[in-house]
N, C-alpha and C positions, 0 to 999 in steps of 0.2 A: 279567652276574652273575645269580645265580637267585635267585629271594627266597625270604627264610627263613621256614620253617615256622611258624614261632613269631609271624612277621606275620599268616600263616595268610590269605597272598594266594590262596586255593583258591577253586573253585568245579567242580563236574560237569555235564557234558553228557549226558542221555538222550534217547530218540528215543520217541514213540508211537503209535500210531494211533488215533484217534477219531472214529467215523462222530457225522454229525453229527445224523443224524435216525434210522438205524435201522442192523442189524443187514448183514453182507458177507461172502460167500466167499470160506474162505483163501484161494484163488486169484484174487482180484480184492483182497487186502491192499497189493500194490504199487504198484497206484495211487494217484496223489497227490489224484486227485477223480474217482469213480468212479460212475454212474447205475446202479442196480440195479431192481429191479421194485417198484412203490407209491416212485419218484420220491426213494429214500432216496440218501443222498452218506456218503464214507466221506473222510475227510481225513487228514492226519500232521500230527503236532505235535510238536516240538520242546522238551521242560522241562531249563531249562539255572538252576543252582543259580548267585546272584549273593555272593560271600562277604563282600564287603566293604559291600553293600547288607542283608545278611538278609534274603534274597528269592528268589523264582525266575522266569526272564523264561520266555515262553511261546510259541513260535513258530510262525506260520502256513505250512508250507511252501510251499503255493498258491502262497502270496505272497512269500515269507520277510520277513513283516515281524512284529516283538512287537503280538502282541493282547489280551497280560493280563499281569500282573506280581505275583504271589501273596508276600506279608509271610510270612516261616516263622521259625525260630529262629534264633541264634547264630552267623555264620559257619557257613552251609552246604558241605557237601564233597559225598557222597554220593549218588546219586539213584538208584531201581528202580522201575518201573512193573509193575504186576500185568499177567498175562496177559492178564485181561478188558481189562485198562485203565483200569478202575473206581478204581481207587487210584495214587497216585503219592509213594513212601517217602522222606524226605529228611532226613541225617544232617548233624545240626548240632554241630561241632567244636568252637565256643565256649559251648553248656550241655547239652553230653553226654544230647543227646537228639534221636529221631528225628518229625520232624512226616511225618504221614499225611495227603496232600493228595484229596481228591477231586475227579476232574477234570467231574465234571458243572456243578459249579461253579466251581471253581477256586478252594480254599477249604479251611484246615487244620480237620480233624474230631476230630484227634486229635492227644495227643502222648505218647512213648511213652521213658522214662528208661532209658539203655542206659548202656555203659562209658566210660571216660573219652576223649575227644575221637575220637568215633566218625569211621570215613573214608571206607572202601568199603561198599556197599550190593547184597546180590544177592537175587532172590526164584527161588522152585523154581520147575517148569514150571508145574502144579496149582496154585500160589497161594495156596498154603497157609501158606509158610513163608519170611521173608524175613532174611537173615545178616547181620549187622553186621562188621565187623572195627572194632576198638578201639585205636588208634597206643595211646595211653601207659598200657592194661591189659593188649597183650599178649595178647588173648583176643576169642573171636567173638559176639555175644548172637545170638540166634534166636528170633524175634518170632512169634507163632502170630497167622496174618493177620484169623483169626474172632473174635478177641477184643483186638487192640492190643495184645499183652503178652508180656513176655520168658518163655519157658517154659525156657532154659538161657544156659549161658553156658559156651563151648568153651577153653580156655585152648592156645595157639599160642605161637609162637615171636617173636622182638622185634618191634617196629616193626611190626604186621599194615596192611597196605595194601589192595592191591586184593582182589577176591573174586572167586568167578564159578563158579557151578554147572553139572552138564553136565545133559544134555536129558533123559537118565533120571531126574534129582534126585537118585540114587545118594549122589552124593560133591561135594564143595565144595574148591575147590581158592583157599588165599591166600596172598599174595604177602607173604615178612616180609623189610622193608626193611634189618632189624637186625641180622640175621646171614645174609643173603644164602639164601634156603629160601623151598620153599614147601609151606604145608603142607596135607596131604591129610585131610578132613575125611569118618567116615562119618555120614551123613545119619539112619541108622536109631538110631545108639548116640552122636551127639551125640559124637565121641570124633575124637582124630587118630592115623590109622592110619599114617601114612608122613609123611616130610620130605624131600624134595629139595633139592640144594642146585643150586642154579642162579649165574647170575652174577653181578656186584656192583650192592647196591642195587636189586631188584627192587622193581615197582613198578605197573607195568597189567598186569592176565590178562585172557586171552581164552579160550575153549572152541569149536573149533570146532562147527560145526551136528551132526557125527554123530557126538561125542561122542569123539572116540579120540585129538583132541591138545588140549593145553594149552600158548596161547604166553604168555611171561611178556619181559615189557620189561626188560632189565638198565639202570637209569639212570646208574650210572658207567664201565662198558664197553662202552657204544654197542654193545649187541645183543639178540638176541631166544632163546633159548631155547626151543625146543619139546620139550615131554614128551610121552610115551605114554602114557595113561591106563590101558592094560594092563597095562604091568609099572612103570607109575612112575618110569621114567628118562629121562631127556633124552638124544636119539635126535638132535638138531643143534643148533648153535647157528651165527646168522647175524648179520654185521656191519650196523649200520645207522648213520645221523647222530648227532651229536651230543648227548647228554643225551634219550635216549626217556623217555619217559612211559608214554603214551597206548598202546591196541592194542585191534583190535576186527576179528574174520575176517568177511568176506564172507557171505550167504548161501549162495551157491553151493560155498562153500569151496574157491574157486580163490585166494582172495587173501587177504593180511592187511594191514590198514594202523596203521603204526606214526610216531606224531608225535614229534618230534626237537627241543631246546630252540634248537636253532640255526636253526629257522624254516623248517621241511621237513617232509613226510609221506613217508615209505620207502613202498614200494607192493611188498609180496613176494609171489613165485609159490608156493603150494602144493608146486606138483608140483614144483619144483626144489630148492625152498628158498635162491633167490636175490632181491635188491632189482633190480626190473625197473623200475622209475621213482621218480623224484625228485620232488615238485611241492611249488614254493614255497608257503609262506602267509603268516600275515605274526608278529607277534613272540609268542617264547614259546607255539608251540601245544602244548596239551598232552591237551584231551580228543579222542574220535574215536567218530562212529558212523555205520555203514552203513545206509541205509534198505529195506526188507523185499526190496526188488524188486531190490538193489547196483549201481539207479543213481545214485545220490546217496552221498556219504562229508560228515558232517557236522564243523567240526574248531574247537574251542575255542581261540580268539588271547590267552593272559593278560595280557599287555600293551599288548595292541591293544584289550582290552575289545569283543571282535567274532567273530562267527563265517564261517570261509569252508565255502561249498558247493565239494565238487569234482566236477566232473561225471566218472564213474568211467570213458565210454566214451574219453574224449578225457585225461583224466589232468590238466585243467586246473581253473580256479578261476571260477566264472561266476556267482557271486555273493558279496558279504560284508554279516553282519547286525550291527545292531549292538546290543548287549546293556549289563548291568551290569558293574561295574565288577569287573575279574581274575574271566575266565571260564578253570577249570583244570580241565580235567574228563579221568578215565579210565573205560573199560569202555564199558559198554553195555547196555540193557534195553528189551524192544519187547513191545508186547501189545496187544492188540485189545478194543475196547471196543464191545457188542451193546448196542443200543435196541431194542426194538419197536414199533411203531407200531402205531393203534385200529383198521386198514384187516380188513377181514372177510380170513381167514388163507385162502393159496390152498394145495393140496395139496401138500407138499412132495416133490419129486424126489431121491433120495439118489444123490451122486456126491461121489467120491472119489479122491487120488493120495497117493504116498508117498515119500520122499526115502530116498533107497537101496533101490531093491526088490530088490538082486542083491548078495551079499557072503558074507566068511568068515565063519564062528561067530566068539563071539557078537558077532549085527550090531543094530547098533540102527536101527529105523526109526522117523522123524518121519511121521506119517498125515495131512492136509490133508483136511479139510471140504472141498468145495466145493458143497455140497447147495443147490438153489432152495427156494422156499418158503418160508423165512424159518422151520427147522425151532427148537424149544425144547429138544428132549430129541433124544441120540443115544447108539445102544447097539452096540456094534462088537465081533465076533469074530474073534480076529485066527488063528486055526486052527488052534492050540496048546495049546488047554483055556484057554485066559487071554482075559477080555474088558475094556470099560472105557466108561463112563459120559463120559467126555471130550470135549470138540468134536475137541481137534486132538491126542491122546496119543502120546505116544513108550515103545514099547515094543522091546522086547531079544528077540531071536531065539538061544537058547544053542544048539541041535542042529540039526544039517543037515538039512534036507529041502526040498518042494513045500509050502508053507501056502496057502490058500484065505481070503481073509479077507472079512467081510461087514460093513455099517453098514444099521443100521434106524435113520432121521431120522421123527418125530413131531411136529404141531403139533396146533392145536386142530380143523384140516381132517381129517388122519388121517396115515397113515405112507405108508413107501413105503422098501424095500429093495436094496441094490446088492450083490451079489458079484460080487469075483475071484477067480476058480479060478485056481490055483497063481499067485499074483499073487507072491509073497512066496519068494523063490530064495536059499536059506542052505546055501554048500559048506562041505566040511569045511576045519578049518584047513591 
């Protein structure tokens, strides 16, 4: 039997990265402990929200053992970590309000009065702006990250659940449990532009990395729904275990993993839209998140009060942690958190890749840093008349052509410039 809401045996699963002395190349984020130049390490950590403790356990993946245990509000549900990493948002269901953990310490800085028994928690790419959904308001708060404080409040469809933003920050798409919908949120006007109706009891969203699907968990027709984020229809739907939850895509965006109340994770192919693997866990799992690199799948046990690692090349289970009491966690949130250190700054090297360099109008691309030097500031032309001040921006390609794009990386040494001529390949539809 499931336990009822109103026990509010909840608790979420997020995934982070935190170097532990200094600053790391998107492209060295997959690493679980990674040696860089001036002797810095970059680590992953695990903040898994404890409901029935009022707390959040803190996991060392290294190790996978709990190395902090942070006191927060109420019956915690929700969790979102800022892109830097600097912050870690966590929506507490029992006094309707979100604590604002900072992970340098591990330590509430803030706390921040939202709707009534807040659930799902998503923040934009930029980090500027972090979405609440609200179960028994019906409605999303939207929290301005520079100041801790609700700057609107969205009004959606019943039962609002999960959330989950796409990589452009565009639009915000959430899962309403209560009339089976999900709804489409525009980002600029604070406003809900479209309602899908998806299948019964919707409940985890995902987005995948390039923006163009959104899978949603149906919790009492055991399946998964994927929308198009172009024309906003659901384009398949896939059968999976019994009673899903949980849903969280791959980076790579070959897979989606989908946890099941009957003690299973579905493992779906992309490219088919078929459940290609089965792996046990253990009771009631219900949150799920992939780590940067999609070898590790993270997986919330609520009755087990434990988390199983699955190792994603073998499809099996090769660790379980053990945590607070009803770990229930959906979605997913990963961000990267830069120290610097006092060491004399050595000249930084600017290098750079991007996830999708080749597709139809309009394509969106993710840009990855991978610059040495330990750069501070980065100025990127992406060869469209559009640039951007951002380490790792995701920018939208609307019109066909060759684009040439460049990054100028600066520290207190000096700069240092990379271009790709015609790097960036957009056909027509």
């Amino acid at each position: 039997m499931y336990p009822a809401f109103l026990v509010l045996k909840v608790l979420i699963l997020f995934i982070i990265l935190v170097p532990a002395t200094v600053s790391a190349s998107a492209d060295q984020n997959s690493s679980i402990v990674d040696t860089y130049e001036n002797s810095s390490i970059v680590n992953t950590y695990v903040y898994i929200t404890n409901s029935n403790c009022h707390s959040v356990s803190v996991i060392d993946t290294a190790t996978n053992t709990v190395i902090d245990t942070v006191k927060v509000g109420a019956y915690p549900i929700g969790v979102a970590v800022a892109p830097d990493g600097s912050k870690v948002y966590v929506a507490n269901s029992g006094n309707d309000t979100v604590s604002v953990i900072d992970t340098a310490t591990n330590s509430v800085t803030a706390t921040v009065n939202v709707g009534v028994i807040p659930f799902g928690v998503a923040i934009n790419p930029d980090g500027t702006m972090v979405y609440v959904t609200n179960f028994n308001s019906s409605n999303v708060s939207v929290i301005n990250t520079s100041t801790d404080s609700v700057i609107a409040t969205v009004d959606v469809e019943s039962i609002p659940r999960g959330v989950a933003v796409v990589p452009d920050g565009s639009k915000v798409y959430v899962a309403n449990s209560g009339n089976n919908s999900v709804s489409v949120i525009n980002t600029t006007t604070n406003s809900v532009t479209f309602n899908v109706s998806v299948g019964d009891k919707p409940i985890g969203v995902a987005v995948s990395m390039d923006g163009s699907k959104v899978y949603v968990a149906n919790h009492k027709n055991e399946s998964v729904s994927v929308i198009d984020t172009t024309t906003n229809t659901v384009t398949s739907t896939m059968n999976v275990g019994y009673g899903p939850w949980g849903v969280a895509a791959s980076p790579d965006g070959s897979k989606v993993y989908v946890t099941n109340a009957e003690g299973t994770v579905s493992v779906i192919s992309t490219a088919t839209n078929d459940v290609t693997e089965t792996v046990d866990v253990e009771e009631f799992p219900i949150g799920v998140s992939v780590v940067p690199d999609g070898s590790k799948v993270y997986v919330t046990n609520s009755d087990s009060n434990n988390v199983s690692v699955i190792d994603t090349a073998t499809n099996t289970v090769t660790a379980t942690v053990k945590v607070g009491s009803n770990p229930v966690s959906f979605g997913q949130s990963i961000g990267v958190k830069q120290i610097l250190i006092e060491n004399e700054p050595v000249l930084p090297i600017a290098e750079f890749s991007a996830c999708y360099v080749c597709g139809k109008a309009p394509l969106t691309v993710k840009f990855i840093e991978n610059s040495t030097g330990s750069p501070t500031s980065w100025s990127w032309d992406f060869g469209d008349n559009c640039t951007s001040t951002a380490q790792n921006p995701v920018h939208k390609y609307c019109k066909a052509g060759e684009y040439t794009v460049s990054l100028t990386v600066k520290n207190a040494a000096g700069c240092d410039i990379e271009n790709k001529n015609q790097y960036i390949i957009v056909k027509c539809k």
